[in-house]
C-alpha positions as CSV (number, residue, x, y, z in Angstrom):
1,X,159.1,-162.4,28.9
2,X,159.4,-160.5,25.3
3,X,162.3,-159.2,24.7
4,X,162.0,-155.1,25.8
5,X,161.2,-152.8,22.7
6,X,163.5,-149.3,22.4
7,X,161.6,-146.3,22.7
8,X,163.9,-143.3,21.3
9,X,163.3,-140.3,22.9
10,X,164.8,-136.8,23.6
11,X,166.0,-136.1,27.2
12,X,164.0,-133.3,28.1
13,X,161.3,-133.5,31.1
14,X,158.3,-133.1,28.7
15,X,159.9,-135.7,26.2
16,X,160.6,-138.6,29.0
17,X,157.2,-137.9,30.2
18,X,155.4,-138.4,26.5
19,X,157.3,-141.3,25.9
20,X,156.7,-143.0,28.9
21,X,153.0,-142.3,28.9
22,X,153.2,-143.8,25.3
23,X,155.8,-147.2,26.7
24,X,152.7,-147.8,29.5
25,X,149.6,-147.3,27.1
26,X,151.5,-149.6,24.7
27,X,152.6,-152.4,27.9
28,X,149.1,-152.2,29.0
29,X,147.6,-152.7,25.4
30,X,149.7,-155.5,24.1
31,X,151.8,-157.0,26.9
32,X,155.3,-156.4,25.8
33,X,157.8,-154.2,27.5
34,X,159.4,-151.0,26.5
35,X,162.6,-149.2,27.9
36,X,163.0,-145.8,26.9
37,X,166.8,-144.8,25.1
38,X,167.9,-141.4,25.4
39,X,169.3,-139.5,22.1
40,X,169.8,-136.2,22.0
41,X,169.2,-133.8,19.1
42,X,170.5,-130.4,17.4
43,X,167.7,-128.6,19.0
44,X,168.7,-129.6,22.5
45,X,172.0,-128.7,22.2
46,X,171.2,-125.1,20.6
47,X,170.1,-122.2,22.4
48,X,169.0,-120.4,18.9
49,X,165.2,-119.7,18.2
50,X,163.6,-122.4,16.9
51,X,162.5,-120.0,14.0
52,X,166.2,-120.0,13.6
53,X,166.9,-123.8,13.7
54,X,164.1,-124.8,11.0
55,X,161.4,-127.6,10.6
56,X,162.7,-130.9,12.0
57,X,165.5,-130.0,14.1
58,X,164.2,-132.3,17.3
59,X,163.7,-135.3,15.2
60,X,166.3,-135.9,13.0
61,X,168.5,-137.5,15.3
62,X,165.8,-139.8,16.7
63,X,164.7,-140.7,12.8
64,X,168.8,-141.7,12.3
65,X,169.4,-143.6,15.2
66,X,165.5,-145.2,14.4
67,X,167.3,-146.1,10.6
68,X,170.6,-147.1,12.0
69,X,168.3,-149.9,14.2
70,X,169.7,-148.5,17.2
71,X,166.2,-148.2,18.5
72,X,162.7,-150.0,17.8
73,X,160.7,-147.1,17.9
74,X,160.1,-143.3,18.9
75,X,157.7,-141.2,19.8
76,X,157.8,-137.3,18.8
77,X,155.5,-134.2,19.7
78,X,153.6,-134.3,15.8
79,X,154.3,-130.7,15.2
80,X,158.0,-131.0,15.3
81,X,158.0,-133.4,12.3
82,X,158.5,-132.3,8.7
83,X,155.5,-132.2,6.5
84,X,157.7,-134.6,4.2
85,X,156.8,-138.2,4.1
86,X,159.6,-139.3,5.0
87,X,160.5,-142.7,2.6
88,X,161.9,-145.3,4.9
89,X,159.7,-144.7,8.0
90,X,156.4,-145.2,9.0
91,X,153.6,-143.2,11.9
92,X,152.4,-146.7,12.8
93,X,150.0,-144.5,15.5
94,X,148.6,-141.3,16.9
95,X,147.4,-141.9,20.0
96,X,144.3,-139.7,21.7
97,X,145.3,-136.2,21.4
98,X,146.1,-133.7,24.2
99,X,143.5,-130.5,24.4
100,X,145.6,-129.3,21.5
101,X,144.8,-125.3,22.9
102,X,147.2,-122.5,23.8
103,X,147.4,-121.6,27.3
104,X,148.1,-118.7,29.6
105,X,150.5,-118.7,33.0
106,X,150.5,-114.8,34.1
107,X,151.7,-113.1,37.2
108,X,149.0,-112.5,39.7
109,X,146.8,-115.0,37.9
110,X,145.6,-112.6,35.3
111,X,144.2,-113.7,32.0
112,X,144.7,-112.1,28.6
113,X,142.3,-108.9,28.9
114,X,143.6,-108.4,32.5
115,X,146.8,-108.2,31.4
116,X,148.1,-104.3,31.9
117,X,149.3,-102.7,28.4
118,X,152.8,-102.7,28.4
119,X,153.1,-105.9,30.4
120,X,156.0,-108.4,28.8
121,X,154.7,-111.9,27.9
122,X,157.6,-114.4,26.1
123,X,156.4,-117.4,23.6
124,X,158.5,-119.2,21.1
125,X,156.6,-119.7,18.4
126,X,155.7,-116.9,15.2
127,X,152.3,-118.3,15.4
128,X,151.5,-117.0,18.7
129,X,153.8,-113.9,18.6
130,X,151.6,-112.9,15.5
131,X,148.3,-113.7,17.4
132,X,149.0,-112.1,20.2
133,X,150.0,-108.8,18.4
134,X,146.7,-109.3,16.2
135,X,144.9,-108.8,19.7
136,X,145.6,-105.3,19.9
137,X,146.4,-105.2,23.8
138,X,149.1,-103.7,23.4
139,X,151.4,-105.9,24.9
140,X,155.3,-106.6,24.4
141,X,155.8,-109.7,23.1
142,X,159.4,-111.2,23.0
143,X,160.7,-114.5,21.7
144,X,161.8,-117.1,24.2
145,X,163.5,-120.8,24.2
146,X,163.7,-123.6,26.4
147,X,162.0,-126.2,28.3
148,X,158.4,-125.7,29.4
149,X,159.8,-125.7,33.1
150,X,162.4,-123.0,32.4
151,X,159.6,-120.9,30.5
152,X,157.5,-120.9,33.5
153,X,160.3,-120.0,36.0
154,X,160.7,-117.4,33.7
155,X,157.2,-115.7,35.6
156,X,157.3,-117.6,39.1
157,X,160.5,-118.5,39.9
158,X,162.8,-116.4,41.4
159,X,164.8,-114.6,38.7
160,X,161.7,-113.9,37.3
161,X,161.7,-111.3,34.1
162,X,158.2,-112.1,32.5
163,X,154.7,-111.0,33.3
164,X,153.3,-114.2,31.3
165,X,153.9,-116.5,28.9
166,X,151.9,-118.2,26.0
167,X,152.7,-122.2,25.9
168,X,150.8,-125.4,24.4
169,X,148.4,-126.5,26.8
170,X,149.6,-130.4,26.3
171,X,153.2,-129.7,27.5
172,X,151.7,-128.3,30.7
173,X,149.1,-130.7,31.3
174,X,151.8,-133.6,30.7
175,X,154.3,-132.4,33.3
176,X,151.5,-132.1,35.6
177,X,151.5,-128.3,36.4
178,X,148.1,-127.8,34.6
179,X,147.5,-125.7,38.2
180,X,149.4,-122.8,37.2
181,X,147.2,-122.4,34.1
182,X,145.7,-118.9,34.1
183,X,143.7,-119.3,31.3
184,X,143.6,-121.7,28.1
185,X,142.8,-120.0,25.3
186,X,139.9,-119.8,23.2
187,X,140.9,-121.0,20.1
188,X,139.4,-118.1,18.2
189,X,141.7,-115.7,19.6
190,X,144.8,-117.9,19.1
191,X,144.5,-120.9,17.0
192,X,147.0,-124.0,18.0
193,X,149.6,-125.0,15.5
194,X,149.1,-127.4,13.1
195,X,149.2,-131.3,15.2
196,X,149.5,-129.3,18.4
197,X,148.9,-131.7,21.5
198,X,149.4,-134.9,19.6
199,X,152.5,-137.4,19.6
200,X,153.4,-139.2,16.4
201,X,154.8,-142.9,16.9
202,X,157.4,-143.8,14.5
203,X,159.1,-147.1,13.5
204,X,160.5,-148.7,10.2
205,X,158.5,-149.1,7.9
206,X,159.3,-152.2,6.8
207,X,158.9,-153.1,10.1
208,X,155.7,-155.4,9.5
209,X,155.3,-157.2,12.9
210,X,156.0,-153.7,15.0
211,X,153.8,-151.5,12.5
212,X,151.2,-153.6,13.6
213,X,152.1,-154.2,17.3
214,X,151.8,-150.0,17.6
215,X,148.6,-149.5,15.8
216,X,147.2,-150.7,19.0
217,X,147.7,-147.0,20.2
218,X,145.9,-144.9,17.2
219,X,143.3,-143.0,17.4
220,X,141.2,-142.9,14.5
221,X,139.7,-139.1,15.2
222,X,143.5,-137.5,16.5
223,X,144.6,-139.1,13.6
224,X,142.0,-137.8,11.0
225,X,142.0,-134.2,12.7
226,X,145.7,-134.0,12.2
227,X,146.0,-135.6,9.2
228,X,143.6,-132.5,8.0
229,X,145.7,-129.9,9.2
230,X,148.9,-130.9,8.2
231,X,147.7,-131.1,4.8
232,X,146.9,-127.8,4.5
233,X,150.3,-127.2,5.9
234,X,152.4,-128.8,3.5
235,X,150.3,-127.7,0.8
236,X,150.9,-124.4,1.9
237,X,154.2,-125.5,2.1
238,X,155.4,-123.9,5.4
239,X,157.0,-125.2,8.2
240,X,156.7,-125.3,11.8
241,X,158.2,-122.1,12.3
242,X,155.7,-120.1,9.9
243,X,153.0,-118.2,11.1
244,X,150.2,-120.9,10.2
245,X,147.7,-122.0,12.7
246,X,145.4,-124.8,12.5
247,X,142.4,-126.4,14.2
248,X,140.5,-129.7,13.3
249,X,137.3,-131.1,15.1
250,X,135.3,-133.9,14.7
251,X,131.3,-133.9,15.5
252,X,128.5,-136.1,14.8
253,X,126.6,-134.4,11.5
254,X,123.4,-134.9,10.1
255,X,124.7,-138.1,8.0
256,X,127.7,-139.0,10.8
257,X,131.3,-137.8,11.9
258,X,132.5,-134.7,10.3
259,X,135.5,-133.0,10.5
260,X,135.8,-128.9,10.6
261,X,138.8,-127.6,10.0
262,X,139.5,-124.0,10.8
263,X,142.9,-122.4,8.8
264,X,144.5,-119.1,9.7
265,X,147.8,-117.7,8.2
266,X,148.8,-114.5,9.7
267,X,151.5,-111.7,9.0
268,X,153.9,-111.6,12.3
269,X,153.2,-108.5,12.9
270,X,149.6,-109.9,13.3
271,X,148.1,-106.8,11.5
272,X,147.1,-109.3,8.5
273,X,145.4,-112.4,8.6
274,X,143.4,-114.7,6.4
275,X,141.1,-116.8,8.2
276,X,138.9,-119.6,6.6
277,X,136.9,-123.0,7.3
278,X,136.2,-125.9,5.8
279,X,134.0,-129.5,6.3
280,X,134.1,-132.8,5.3
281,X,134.0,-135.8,6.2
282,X,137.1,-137.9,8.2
283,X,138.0,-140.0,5.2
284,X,138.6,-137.1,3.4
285,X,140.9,-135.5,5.9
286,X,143.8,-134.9,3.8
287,X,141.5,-133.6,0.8
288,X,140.1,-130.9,3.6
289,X,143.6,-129.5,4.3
290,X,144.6,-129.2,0.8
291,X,141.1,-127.5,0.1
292,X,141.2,-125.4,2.7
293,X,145.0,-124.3,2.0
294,X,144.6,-123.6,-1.7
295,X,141.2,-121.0,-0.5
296,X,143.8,-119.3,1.7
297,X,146.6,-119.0,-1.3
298,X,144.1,-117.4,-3.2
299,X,143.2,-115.0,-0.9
300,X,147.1,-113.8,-0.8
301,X,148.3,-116.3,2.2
302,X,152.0,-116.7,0.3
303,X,152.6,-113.3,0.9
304,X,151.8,-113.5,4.9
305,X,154.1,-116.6,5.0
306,X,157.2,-115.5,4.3
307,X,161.0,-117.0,4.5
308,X,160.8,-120.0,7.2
309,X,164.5,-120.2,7.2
């Protein structure tokens, strides 16, 4: 039998469970086996916000260890990673993306609208913070870490403090408690982050023989779709932790696939926000983002972004 491939990951539930979904798709696709190698990273071993801890902080162990040739491989959730290109590595594949949506997991089953005013929902993201204060339901919204387990215990278990929280509806569906989903939210109330719901796989790029082992996994459309909306986050040139929201889908147009890329960038207190579209087609991907990114700069979206630090 081949000798087993090393799949870096993080430790955390939702990590092991990406990774291993990605070691099985890439067994069953090209016969060789994969064993997964724990690292762990900055974030995991911080309990500060994630606004706090900056872009890249849950992959820069895995990218070192990835250089060093301790592993073959990793897999990372595609939002976490700088916007960079980063010079020595290469995203050999994105497999099919997760329903990159926001979801809901509420007290008494309650959705958004049902939610009393007053009633204390936790996210950890700016993005959603600000989109949920743009709603005007007057809810408290307060900024929470940890794993998508702990953030749910947070409104059933049984120290529970929180009426709901707002998480990514890929997480949730991953770990297999896609149940407890109250609602998942219409994207034009709360627009994903940029790459939400799909998993970047990494390797060396001069790596020739495993580049092309691993592009058995991509996904031409996940990839065009994010490609699109990462471009117009980097050239907005704001990080993961900015309040910039993204959403790219592909259709069948007139003369074939087409991608439409919807672009919001909105002040955290969520009473500003710039909100445009663009199309194209998925060759173009990257040209949409960048499009799409310099409308919103000239309609003011530097001064919604902010510090990221």
């Amino acid at each position: 039998m081949s000798t087993a491939l090393r799949l870096g990951t993080r430790g955390s539930a939702l990590a092991l469970a990406q990774s291993q979904l990605t070691a099985d798709a890439l067994t069953a696709a090209t016969g060789r086996p994969v064993e997964l190698v724990r690292i762990v990273t900055q974030g995991d071993r911080s309990s500060a916000p994630v606004a706090q801890l900056g872009v890249g902080v849950f992959v820069s162990a895995l990218r070192d260890a990835l250089l060093a040739g301790e592993i073959d491989f990793a897999v990372h959730s595609y939002k976490d990673l700088p916007t960079a290109i980063h010079p020595g590595l290469h995203i050999a594949a994105v497999p099919p993306r997760e329903d990159p949506r926001d979801v809901l997991i509420a007290k008494g089953d309650l959705t958004l609208a049902e939610l009393p005013p007053g009633s204390v929902i936790g996210t950890g993201a700016v993005r959603r913070i600000a989109q949920l204060h743009a709603l005007g339901l007057e809810l408290q919204v307060t900024p929470i870490r940890g794993n998508v387990d702990s953030r749910i215990a947070r409104v059933h278990g049984p120290e529970a403090d929180l009426d709901a929280v707002v998480l990514a509806r890929a997480g949730v569906v991953r770990l297999g408690r896609a149940a407890e989903i109250t609602e998942t939210i219409d994207p034009m109330l709360m627009l994903p982050a940029p790459a939400q719901g799909a998993l970047a796989v990494e390797c060396r790029g001069d790596d020739s023989d495993l580049v092309e082992l691993l592009a058995a996994l991509d996904h031409a459309p996940s990839r065009a779709a994010v490609t699109a909306e990462r471009a117009m986050l980097a050239t907005l040139e704001a990080g993961c932790s900015a309040p910039v929201a993204a959403h790219a889908e592909l259709a069948e147009g007139e003369t074939g696939d087409e991608i439409y890329l919807r672009g919001a960038v909105i002040s955290p207190d969520g009473v500003r926000a710039i909100r445009l579209s663009r199309t194209g087609t998925p060759a173009d991907a990257a040209e949409i983002g960048k499009a799409l990114a310099a409308e919103l700069l000239e309609n003011g979206a530097d001064t919604l972004i902010g510090s990221t630090e």
